[in-house]
N, C-alpha and C positions, 0 to 999 in steps of 0.2 A: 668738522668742516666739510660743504661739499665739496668735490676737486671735480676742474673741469677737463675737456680733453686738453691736448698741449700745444694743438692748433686748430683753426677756423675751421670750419663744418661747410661742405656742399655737396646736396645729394650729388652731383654729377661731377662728385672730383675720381678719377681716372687715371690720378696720376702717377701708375704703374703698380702693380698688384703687391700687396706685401703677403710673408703669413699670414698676420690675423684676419687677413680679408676672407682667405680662402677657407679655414677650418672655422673662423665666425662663420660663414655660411655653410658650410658641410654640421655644422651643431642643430642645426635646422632637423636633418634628418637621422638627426641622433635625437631631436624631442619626439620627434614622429614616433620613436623606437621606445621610448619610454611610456607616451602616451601622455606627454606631457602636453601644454598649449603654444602655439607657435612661438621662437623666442626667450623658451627659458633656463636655455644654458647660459644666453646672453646675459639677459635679467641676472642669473648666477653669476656670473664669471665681472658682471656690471657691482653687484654686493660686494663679494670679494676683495678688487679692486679697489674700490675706496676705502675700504678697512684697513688696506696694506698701504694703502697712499697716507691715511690718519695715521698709521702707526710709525710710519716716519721708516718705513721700510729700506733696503737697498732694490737698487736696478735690478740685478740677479734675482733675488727675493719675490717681488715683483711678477716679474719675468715668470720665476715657479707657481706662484699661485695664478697666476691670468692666465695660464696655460693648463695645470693641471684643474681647474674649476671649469676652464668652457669645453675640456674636453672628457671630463668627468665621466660620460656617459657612454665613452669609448666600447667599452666591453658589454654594452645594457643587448646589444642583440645574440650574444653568446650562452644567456640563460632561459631566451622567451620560449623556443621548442619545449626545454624541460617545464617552464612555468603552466606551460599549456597543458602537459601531459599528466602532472602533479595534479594537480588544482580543475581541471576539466573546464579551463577557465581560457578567454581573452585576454590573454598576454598584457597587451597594450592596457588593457581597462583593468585589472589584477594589478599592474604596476603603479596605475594612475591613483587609484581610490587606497591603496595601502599606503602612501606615501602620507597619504592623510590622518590617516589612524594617531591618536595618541599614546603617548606611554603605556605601558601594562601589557602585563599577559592576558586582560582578560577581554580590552579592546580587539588584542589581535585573534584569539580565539573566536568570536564570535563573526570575526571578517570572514575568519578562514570558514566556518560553519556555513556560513552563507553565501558568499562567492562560490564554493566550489561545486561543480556540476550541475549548475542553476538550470541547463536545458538539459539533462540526465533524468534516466529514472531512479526511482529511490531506491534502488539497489546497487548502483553504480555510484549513485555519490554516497551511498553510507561506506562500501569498501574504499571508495578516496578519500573520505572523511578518516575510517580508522588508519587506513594507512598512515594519513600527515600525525595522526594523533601519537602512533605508536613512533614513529618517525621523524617528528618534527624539525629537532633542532640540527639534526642529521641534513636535514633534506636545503633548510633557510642556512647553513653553513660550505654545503656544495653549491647552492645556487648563487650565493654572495663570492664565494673562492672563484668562482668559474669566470664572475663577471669581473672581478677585481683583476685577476691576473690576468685576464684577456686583455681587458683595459690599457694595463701597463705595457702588456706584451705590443700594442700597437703602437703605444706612443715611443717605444723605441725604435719601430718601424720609420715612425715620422719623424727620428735623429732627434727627437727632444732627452736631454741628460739626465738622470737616473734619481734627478732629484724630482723632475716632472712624474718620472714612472712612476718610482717610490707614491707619489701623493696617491694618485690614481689608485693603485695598490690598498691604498691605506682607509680609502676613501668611507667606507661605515663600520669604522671604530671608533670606539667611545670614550671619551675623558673616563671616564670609572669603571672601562674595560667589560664594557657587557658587550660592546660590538664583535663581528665577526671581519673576516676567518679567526684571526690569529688573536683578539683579546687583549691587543695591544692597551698600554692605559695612558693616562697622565700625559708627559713631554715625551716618551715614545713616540708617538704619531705624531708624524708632520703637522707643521703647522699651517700648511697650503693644503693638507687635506682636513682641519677641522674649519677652516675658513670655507672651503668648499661644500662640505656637509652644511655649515652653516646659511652660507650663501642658499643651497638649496631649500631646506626646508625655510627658509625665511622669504623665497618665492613662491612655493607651493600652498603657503596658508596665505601670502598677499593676494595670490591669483585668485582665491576661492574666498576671503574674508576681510581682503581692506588690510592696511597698514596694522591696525590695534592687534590681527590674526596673529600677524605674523609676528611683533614685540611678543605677546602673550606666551607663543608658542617656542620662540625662543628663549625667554627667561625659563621656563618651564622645564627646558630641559638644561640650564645652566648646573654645574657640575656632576651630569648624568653623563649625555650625551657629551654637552662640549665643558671646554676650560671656561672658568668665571670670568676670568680676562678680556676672552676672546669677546664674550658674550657683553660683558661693560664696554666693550670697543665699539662692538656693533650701535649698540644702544645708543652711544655718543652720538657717531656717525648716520644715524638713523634718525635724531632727533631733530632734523631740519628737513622740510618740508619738500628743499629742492631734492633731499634723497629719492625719496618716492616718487616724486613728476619725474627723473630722469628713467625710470624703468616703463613707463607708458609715452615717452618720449617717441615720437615716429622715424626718427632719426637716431635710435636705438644702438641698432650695428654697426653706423658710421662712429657712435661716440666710445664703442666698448672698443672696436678697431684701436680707435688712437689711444685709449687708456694702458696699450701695451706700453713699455719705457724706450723709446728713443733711442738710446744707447744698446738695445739689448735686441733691435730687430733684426732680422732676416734676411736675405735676399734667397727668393725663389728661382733659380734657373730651370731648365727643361728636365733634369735629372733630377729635380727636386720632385715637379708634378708629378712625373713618374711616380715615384717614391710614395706620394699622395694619394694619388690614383688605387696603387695597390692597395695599398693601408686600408681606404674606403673599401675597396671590395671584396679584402676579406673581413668588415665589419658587415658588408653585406651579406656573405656565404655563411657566417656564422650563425645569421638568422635561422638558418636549415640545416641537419642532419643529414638532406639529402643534395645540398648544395657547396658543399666542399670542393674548391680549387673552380668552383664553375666559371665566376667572374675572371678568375685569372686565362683561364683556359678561351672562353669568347674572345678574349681580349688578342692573344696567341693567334688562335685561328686567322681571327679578325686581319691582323697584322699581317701573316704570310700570305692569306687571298688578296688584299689589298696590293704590296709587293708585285704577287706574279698577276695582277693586272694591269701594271703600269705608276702606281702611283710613288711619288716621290716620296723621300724620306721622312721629311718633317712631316707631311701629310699622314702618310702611313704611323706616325706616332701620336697625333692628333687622332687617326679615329683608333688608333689600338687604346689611349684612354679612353674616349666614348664607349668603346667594346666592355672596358673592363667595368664602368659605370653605370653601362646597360638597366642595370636591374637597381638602383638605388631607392626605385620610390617603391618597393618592397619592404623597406621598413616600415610604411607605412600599414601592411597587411599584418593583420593576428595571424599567428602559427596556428590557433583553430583552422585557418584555414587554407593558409600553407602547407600543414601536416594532414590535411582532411585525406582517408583513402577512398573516401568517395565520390560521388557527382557534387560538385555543385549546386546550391542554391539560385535564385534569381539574384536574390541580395549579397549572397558573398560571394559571385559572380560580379556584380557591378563594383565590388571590393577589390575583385582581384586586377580586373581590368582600370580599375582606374591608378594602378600603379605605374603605369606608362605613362600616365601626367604627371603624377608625382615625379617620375624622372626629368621630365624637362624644367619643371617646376625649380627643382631644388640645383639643376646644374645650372640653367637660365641666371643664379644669383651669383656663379663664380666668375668672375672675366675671361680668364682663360679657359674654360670650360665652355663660355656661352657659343660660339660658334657652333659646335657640335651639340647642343642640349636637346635643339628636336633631334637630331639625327640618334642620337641617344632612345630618344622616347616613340620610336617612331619602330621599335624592333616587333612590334605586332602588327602593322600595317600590313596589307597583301596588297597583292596588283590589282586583283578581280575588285578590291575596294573593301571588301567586305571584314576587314581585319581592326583593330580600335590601337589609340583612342579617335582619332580622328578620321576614318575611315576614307583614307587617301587612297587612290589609285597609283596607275603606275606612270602615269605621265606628272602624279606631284613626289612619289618617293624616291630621296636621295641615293643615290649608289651607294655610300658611304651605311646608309642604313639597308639598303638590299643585303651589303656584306656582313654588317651585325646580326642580320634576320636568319640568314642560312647558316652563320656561325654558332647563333645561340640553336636554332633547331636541330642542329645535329648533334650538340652535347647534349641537350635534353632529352632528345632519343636516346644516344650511348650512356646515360647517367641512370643510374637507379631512381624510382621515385617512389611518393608515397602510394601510391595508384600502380604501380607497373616497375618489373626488375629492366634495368637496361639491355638492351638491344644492342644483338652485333651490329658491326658496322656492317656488312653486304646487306641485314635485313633494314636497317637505320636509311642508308643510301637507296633503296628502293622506295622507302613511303618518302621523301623527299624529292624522288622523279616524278612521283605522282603528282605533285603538288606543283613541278616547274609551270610557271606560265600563269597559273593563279595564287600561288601562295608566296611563292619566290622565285626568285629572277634567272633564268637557265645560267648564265655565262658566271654568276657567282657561282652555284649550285656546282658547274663542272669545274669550273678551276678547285674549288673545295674539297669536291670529290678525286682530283688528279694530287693533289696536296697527302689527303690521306689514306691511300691507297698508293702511295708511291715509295713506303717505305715502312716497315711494323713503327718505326720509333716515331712515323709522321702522324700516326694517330693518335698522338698523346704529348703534343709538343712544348716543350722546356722554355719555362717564364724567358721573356727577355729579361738581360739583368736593368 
């Protein structure tokens, strides 16, 4: 049977933000991160759902799978550096086209053969090539552990209970124990993460092959991959026509929103966003080897200039999340060329810059976030004009983004990178004077500079809690 939400549908209902509003729309840039198509954690966490609604579930139950399926892909930015560097490969598109692969060692051999260092020369992809060979399972069991655990590791950030974690954790193991890390088999693994597994791959072949893809592809792997059970459930539940229209449904988000259980929801207070906030940004820094603690740190900054300007409390906590947010439509960019130590291209140049749209794009869908989403996407803008994505001047950039601009430029100077070792602060603070008046705005610039230079311990300031 299909089930529907558990009350009436308007796009322009507002009426006060729940969780699944906000990490429904933060899944967004968790598909970016995968390489998935807009919408298919939802799509996921949409399958799922109904299957645990057919099975006659409990609320709690429920609850576990709607939350550990849409946020499945929690830990997906915590492996793509290494994927990039493995594989000589596009992260994002390596993730996307593997997901497709069917069964066998011998599909995946021949991916890995040909994905790997496609714009290499042939002697740079044959040593990547021997290396996965002699390395293989080695390499697909750190890369799966790193993401798994990460996964969980956030979702206890975002106070969901250990049975959410656990799934997330658990999430590509096998009913007949071929998956990885841990080899788990049978009733071992959750069963909110073999619903999730299912859930996913039963998007990923619908996205690319129509309905028929996607039964085909899951019976296929009934007592491999998943439990027969699970997979006769699906099938049920799949077998009526409204299942499918509700995943091309344009009103999509509003209807997986209300598919959480009623009894089992949330209330978000200001100490929750927070808490949110974080979460997101270290799913952001994880993206990079060379951006550890950055989001958190912008955000820090952000908050004490803000402070010793004038601004009031709740203000100053409105943009220290924007601060920490900064950088979220970087998920959006391959660590090709995140990690590049070189120049830039033309084209992945217009990649990299078009992450600042990405930012407002994807905070633009959260309520509480949309206030601050340009001001968010606006951290490349200069005065002189000359800065993207919109190439504002200084009589359209917000102050609120003047103080994200000079907060992120200066940890970017003091931070290592792939291109350049970090910079003392006296030498950091100087290319940043050069810049006041065309790049960034003096009076943030000096309060910035009187923040961390007023004390060793103010250079390196401690998260708020």
């Amino acid at each position: 049977m299909y089930y529907a939400p558990v009350r009436a549908l308007s796009q322009d209902d507002n009426s006060g933000t729940s969780l699944a509003e906000i990490l429904g729309a933060f899944s967004y840039a968790l598909d970016l991160t995968e390489g998935q198509p807009e919408g298919h954690s939802l799509r996921t966490c949409w399958i799922a759902s109904q299957m645990a609604a057919a099975a006659g579930m409990t609320p709690t139950e429920r609850r576990t799978i709607y939350y550990a399926t849409l946020l499945k892909d929690l830990g997906c930015s915590s492996n793509a550096a290494r994927i990039a560097e493995v594989y000589l490969a596009d992260d994002r598109a390596f993730k996307h086209d593997f997901k497709l692969l069917p069964q066998g060692i011998g599909p995946t051999l021949r991916f890995v053969f040909a994905a790997t260092g496609r714009e290499e020369g042939l002697s740079v992809r044959t040593k990547a090539v021997l290396h996965i060979l002699r390395n293989g399972s080695a390499i697909a069991r750190e890369l799966i552990q790193t993401r798994c655990t990460r996964g969980a590791d956030i979702a206890r950030q975002l106070r969901f209970p250990e049975e959410v974690a656990n799934a997330i954790a658990a999430l590509d193991e096998h009913w007949d124990g071929s998956g990885k890390p841990l080899g788990l088999q049978n009733h071992a693994i959750p069963t909110a993460s073999q619903f999730a597994l299912l859930g996913q791959i039963a998007d990923v072949f619908h996205s690319v092959g129509g309905a028929q893809a996607a039964h085909d592809e899951v019976a296929a792997r009934s007592g491999t991959w998943f439990d027969p059970a699970v997979v006769k459930l699906f099938q049920r539940v799949a077998a009526e026509d409204a299942f499918w229209a509700g995943l091309s449904d344009p009103l999509l988000e509003i209807r997986v929103r209300d598919l959480e259980p009623q009894e089992q929801r949330v209330a978000v207070d200001a100490d929750y966003l927070d808490a949110i906030a974080a979460a997101f940004g270290a799913v952001i820094d994880a993206k990079s080897p060379f951006t550890g603690g950055h989001s958190t740190r912008v955000g820090d900054y952000a908050a004490l200039v803000g402070g010793a300007l004038g601004f009031a409390p709740e203000p100053v906590r409105e943009l220290r999340r924007a601060a920490v947010l900064h950088d979220v439509g970087k998920l959006a960019v391959s660590s090709r060329i995140l990690e590049k130590p070189g120049k830039l291209d033309e084209g992945e140049w217009d990649v990299m810059r078009n992450h600042a749209a990405q930012t407002t794009s994807i905070l633009s869908r959260i309520t509480p976030f949309r206030r601050m989403a340009a001001i968010a996407g606006a951290h490349h803008e200069r005065l002189d004009g000359r800065g993207y994505p919109l190439g504002l001047d200084q009589l359209q950039i917000a102050r609120e983004a003047r103080i994200i601009t000079v907060c992120d430029f200066y940890d970017a100077l003091t931070a290592d990178r792939p291109y350049r070792a970090a910079m003392p602060v006296d030498e950091a603070l100087a290319v940043m004077e050069s810049e006041v008046g065309r790049a960034i705005d003096g009076d943030c610039f000096g309060t910035l500079r009187d923040i961390v230079t007023g004390s060793p311990e103010a250079a390196r300031p401690v998260s708020a809690p």
